[in-house]
C-alpha positions as CSV (number, residue, x, y, z in Angstrom):
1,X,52.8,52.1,54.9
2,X,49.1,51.8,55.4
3,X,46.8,48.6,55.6
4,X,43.0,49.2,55.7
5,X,41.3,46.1,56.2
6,X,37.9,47.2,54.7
7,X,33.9,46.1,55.1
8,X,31.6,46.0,53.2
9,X,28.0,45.2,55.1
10,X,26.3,48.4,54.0
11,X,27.1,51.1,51.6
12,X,27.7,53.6,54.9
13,X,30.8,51.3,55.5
14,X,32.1,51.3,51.7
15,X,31.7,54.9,51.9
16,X,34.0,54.8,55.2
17,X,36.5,52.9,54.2
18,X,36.6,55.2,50.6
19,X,37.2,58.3,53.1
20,X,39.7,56.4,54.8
21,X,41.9,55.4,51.8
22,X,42.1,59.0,50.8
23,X,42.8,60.1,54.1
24,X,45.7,58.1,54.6
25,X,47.9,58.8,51.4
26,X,46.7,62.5,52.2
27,X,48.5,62.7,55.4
28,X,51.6,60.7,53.7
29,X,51.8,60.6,49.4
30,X,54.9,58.4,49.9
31,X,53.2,55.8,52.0
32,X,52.4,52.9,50.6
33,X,49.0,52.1,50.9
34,X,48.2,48.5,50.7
35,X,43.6,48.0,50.9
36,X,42.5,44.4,52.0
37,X,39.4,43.0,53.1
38,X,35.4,42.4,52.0
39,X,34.9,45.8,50.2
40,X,38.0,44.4,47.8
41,X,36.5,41.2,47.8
42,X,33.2,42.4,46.3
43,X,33.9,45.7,44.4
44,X,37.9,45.2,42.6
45,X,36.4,47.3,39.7
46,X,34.9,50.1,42.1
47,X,38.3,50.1,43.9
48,X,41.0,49.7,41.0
49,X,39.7,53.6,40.0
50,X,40.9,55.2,43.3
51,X,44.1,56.0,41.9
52,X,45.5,57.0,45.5
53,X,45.6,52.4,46.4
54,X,48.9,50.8,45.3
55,X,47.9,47.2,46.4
56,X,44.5,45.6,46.2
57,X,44.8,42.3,48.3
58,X,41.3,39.9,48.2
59,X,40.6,38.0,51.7
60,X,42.5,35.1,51.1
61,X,45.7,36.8,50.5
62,X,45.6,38.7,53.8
63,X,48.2,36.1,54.9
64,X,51.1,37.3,52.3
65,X,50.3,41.1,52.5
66,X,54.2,41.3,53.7
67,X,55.6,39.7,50.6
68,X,53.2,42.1,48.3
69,X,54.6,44.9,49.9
70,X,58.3,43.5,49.5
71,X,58.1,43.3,45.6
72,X,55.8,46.3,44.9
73,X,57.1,48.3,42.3
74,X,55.5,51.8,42.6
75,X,52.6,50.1,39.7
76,X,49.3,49.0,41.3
77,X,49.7,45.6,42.3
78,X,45.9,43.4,42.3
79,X,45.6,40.1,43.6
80,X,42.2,38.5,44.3
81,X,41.2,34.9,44.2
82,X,37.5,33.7,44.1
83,X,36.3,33.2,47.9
84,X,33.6,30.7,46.6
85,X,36.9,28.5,45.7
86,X,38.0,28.4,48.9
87,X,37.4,24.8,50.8
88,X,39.6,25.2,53.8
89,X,40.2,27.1,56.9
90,X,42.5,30.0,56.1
91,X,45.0,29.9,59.3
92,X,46.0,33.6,60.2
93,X,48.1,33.3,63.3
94,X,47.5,35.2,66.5
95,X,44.8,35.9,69.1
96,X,43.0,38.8,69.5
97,X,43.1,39.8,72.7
98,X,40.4,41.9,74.2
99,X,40.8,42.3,78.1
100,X,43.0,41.1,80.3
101,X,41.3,38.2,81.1
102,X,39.2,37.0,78.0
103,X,40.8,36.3,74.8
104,X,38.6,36.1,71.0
105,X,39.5,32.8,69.2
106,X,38.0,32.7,65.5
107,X,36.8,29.2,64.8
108,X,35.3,29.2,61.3
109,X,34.7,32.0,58.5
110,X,32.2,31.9,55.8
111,X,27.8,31.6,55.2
112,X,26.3,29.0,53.3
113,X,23.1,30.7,53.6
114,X,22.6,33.1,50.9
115,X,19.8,35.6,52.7
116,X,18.6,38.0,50.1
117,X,19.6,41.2,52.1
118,X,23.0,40.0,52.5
119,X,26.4,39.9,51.3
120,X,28.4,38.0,53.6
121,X,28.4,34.8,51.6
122,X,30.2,36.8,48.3
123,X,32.6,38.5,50.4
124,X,33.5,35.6,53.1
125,X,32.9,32.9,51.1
126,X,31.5,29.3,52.0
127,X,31.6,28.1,55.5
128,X,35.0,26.5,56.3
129,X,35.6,25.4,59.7
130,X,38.8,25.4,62.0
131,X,40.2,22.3,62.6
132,X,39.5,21.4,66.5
133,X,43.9,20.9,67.0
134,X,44.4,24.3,65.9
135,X,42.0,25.5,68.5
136,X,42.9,23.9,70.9
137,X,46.2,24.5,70.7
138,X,46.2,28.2,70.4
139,X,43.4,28.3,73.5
140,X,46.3,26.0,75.6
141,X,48.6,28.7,74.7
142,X,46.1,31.3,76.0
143,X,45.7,29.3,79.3
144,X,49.9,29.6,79.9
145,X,49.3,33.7,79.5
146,X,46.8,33.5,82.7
147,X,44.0,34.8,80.2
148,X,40.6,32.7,81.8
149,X,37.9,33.2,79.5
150,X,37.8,32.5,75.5
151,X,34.8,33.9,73.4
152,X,34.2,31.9,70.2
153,X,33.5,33.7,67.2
154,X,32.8,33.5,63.1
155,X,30.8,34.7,60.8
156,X,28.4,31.9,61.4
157,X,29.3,29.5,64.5
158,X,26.4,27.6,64.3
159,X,27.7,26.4,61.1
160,X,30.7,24.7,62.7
161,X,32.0,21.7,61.2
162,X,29.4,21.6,58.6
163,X,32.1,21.1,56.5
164,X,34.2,18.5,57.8
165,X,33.5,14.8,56.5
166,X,33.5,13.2,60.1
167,X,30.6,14.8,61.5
168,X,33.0,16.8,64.3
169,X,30.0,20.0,65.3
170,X,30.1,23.1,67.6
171,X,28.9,20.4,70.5
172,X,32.3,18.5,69.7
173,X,34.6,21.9,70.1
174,X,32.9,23.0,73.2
175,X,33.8,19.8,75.1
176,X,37.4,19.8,73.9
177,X,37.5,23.3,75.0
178,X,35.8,22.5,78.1
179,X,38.6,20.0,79.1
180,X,41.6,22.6,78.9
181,X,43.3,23.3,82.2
182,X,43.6,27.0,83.1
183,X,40.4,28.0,81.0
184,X,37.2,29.2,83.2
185,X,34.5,30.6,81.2
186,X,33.9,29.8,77.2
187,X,31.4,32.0,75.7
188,X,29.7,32.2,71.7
189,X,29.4,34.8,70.0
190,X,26.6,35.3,67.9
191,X,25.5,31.9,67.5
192,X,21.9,32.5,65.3
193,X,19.7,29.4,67.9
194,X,17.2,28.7,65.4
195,X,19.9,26.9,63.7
196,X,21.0,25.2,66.5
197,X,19.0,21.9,68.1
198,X,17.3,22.2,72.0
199,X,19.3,19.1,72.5
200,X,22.4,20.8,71.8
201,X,22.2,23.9,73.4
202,X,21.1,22.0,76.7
203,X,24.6,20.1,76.7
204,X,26.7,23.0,76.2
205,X,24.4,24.8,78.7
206,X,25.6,22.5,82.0
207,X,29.1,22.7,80.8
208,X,30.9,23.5,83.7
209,X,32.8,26.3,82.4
210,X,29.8,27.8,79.5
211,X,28.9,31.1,80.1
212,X,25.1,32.5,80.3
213,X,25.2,34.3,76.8
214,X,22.2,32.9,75.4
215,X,19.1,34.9,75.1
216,X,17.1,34.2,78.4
217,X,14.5,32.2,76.6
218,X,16.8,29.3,75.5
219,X,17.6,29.1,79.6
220,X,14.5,28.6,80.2
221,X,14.9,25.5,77.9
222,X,17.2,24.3,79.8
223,X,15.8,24.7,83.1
């Protein structure tokens, strides 16, 4: 069996992941070869031609891609469910780790922007934030493997808890995280700071354990 978990930012990525769908059931016509991700999310019609797929899974059903695969019955199986439907956190289990030390906790998913150039929004959906337990569960977790650092990441962090009806921000998460024994360095991940407020970023700045990865101008904000 093959999973390709596809993107879809530019067209030089659809044609990659194309390549790499034929590829696989080349090199195995037996395999079953189950495509997931963006590129499904946003082209089904594009995809459903290329007769060498068996199952087309949408973003949201990345969860059950196991039980797809358990009834498949050699006829191309398509499941996709509107993104833009979508009004909570999709939890999909474990941690990527990327070093032995440093660990890459997702914390929301989704852009509420709608730039022009972009596709993000159709393919990810609206911005739906992780609930502040869950992450701090799974980073307590991490502390108990000896892993140090945790690097927050999303599709649009700044965003963080736009969507929750108590008000709970990206300020909020950082001082839970900032209070979890074992835990040395937190880090974001692409945060875009024009969305973010001085005020903000100069609290998270003299956290005790927030890491330099601003762009040097906002330290000299906080100076």
């Amino acid at each position: 069996m093959y999973i390709v978990n596809t993107c879809t930012v530019t067209s030089i990525s659809d044609r990659k992941s194309r390549q790499m769908l034929r590829r696989a059931k080349q090199k195995n016509k037996d395999s079953i070869l189950v495509v997931v991700g963006c590129y499904v999310q946003v082209a089904k019609a594009e995809l459903e031609k290329i007769e060498e797929i068996d199952i087309l899974l949408g973003n949201n059903e990345k969860n059950d891609i196991l039980e797809y695969v358990k009834k498949f019955k050699k006829e191309k199986e398509i499941k996709l469910t509107d993104v833009m439907t979508q009004k909570e956190y999709l939890e999909f289990g474990t941690t990527t780790y990327t070093e032995k030390t440093r660990a890459v906790i997702k914390i929301q998913d989704g852009c509420d922007r709608f730039c022009t150039y972009c596709i993000i929004p159709y393919a990810r959906g609206r911005v739906r934030s992780r609930k502040i337990d869950e992450i701090i569960n799974e980073i307590k977790e991490i502390a108990k493997l000896n892993i140090k650092e945790v690097v927050l990441t999303g599709i649009h962090i700044a965003s963080y808890g736009k969507d929750f009806a108590d008000g709970t921000k990206l300020i909020d998460l950082l001082e839970e995280i900032n209070k979890v024994e074992g835990i040395e360095r937190i880090r974001l991940r692409f945060i875009r700071t024009k969305n973010y407020r001085r005020r903000i970023f100069k609290k998270a700045f003299h956290f005790r354990k927030s890491m330099p990865s601003f762009p040097s101008i906002i330290a000299k904000w906080m100076q």
